[in-house]
N, CA, C and O of each residue as an XYZ file, in Angstrom:
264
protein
N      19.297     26.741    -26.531
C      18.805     26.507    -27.869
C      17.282     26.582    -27.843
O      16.520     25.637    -27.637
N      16.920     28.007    -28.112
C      15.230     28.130    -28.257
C      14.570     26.884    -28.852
O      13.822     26.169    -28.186
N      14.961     26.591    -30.482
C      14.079     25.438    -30.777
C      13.989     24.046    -29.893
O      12.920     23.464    -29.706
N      14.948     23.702    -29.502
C      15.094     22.742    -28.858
C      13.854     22.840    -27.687
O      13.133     21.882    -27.407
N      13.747     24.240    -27.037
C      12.435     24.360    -25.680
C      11.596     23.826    -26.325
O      11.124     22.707    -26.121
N      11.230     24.841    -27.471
C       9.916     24.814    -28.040
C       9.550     23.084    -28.177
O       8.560     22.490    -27.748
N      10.735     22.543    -28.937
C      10.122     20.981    -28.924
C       9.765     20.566    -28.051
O       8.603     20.161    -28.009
N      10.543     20.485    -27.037
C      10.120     19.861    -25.507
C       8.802     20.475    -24.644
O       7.929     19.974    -23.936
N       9.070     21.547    -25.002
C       7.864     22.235    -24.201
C       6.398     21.648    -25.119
O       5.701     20.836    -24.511
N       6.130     21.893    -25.975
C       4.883     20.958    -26.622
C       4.849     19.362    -25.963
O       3.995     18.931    -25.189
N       5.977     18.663    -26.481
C       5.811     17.906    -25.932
C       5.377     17.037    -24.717
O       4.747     15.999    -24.516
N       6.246     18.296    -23.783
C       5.718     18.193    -21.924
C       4.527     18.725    -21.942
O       3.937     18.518    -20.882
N       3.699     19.552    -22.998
C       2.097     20.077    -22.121
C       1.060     18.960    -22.954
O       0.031     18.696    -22.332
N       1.246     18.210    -24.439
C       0.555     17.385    -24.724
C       0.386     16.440    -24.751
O      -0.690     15.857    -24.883
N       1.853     15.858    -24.582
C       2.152     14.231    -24.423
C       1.585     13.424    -23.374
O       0.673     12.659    -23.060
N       2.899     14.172    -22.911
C       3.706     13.747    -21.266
C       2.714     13.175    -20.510
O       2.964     12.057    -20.061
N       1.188     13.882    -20.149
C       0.585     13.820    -19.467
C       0.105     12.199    -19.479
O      -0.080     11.443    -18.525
N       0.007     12.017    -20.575
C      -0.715     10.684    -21.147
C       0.255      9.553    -21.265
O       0.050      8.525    -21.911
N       1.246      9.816    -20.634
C       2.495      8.472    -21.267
C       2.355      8.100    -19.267
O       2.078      8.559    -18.159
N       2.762      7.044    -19.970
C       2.909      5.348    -18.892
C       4.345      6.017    -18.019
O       4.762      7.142    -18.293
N       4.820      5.380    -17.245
C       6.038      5.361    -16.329
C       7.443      5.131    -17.033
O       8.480      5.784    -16.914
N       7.180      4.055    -17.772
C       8.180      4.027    -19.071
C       8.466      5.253    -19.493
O       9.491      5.934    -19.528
N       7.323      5.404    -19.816
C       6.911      6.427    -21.155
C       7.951      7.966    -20.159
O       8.873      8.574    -20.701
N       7.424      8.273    -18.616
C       7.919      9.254    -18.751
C       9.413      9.328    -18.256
O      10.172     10.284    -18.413
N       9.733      7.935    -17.522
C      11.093      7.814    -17.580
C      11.911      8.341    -18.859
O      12.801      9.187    -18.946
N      11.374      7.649    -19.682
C      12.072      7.794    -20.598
C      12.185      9.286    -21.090
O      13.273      9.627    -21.555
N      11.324     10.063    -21.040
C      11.399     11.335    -21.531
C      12.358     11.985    -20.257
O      13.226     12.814    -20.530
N      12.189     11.662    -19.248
C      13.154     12.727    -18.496
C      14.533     12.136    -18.445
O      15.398     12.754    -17.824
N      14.904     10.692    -19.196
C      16.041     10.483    -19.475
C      16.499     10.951    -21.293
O      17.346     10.369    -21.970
N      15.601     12.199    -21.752
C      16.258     12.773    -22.998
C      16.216     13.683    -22.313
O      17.353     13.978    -22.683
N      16.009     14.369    -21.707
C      15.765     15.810    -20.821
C      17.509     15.768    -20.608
O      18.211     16.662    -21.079
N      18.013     14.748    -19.930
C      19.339     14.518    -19.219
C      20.693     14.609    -20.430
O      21.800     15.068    -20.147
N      20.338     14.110    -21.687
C      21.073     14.733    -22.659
C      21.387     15.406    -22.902
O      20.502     16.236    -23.110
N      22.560     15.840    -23.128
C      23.136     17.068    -23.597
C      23.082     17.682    -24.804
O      23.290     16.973    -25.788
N      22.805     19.065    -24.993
C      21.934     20.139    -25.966
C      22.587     19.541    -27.963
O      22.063     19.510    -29.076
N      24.005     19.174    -27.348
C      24.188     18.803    -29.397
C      23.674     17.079    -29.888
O      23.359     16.645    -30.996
N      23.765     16.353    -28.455
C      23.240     14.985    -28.939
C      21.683     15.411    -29.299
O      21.191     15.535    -30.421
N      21.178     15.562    -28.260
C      19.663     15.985    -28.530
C      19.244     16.864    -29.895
O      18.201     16.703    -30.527
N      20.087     17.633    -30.137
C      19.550     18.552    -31.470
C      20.101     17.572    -32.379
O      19.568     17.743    -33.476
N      21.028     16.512    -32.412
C      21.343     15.355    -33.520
C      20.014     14.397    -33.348
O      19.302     13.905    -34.223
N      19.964     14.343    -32.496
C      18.728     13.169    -32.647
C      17.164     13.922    -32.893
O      16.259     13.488    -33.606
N      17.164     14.662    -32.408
C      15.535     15.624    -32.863
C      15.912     16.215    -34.477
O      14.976     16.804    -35.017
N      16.611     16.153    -34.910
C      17.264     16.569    -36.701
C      17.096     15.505    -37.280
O      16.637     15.507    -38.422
N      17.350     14.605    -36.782
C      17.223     12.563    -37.527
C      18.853     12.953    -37.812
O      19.233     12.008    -38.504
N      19.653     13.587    -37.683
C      21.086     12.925    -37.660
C      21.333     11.999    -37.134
O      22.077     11.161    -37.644
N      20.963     11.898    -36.324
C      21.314     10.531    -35.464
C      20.421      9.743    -34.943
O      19.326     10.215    -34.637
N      20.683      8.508    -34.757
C      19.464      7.679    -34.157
C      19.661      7.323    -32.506
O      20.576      6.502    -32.439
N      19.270      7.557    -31.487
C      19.465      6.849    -30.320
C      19.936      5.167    -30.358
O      19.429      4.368    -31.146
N      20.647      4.924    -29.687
C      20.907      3.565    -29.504
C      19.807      2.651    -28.258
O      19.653      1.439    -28.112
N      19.302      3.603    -27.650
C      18.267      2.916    -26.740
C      17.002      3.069    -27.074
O      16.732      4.246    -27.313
N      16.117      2.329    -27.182
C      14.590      1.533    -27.951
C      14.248      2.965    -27.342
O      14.178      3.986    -28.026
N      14.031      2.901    -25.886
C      13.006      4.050    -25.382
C      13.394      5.290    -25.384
O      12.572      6.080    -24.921
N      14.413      5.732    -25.765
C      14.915      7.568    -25.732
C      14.310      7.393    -27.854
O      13.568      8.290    -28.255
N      14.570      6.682    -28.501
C      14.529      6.501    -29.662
C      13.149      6.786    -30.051
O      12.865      7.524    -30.995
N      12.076      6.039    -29.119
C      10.960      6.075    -29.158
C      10.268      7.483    -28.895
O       9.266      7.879    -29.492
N      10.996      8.215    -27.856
C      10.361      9.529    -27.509
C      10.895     10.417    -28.560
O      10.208     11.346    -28.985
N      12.306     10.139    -29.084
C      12.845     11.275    -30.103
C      11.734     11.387    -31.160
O      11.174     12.439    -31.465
N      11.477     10.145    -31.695
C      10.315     10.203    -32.455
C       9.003     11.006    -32.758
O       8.550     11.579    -33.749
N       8.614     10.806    -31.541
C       7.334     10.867    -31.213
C       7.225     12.591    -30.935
O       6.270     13.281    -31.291
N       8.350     13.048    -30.269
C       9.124     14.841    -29.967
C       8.700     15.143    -31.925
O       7.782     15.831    -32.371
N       9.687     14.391    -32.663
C       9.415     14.911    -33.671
C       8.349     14.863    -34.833
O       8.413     15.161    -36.025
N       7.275     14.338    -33.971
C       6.052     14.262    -34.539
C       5.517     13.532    -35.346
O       4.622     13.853    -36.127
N       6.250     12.012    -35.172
C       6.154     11.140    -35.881
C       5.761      9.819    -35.250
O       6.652      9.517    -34.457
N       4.799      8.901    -35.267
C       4.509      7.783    -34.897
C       5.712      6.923    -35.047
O       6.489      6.881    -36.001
N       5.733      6.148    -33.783
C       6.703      5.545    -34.081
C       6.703      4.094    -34.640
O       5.580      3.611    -34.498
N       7.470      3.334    -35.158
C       7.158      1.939    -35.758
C       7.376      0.621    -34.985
O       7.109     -0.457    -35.516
């Protein structure tokens, strides 16, 4: 799923660099998701049930999180 790179790939060259251990745990535990949860949760179909994958979906989709 091209769009799906493209999100991640921005994400991994501007973020990533700057996030905490949390921070990148957590991103390489959305990495580990599989391609239709991930395109539900980067769509806002769905919400993650865990604070920190929730937090990065967010933030992937370019939104501060609350």
């Amino acid at each position: 799923m091209r769009e799906l790179d493209v999100l991640l790939t921005n994400y991994l060259e501007n973020q990533y660099p700057s996030l905490d251990e949390v921070g990148k745990g957590a991103f390489r535990r959305v990495l580990a998701l599989s391609d239709p949860d991930l395109m539900n949760y980067l769509l806002g179909r769905e919400t993650p049930a865990d604070q920190e994958i929730a937090c990065v979906v967010t933030r992937i989709r370019g939104k501060t999180p609350t």
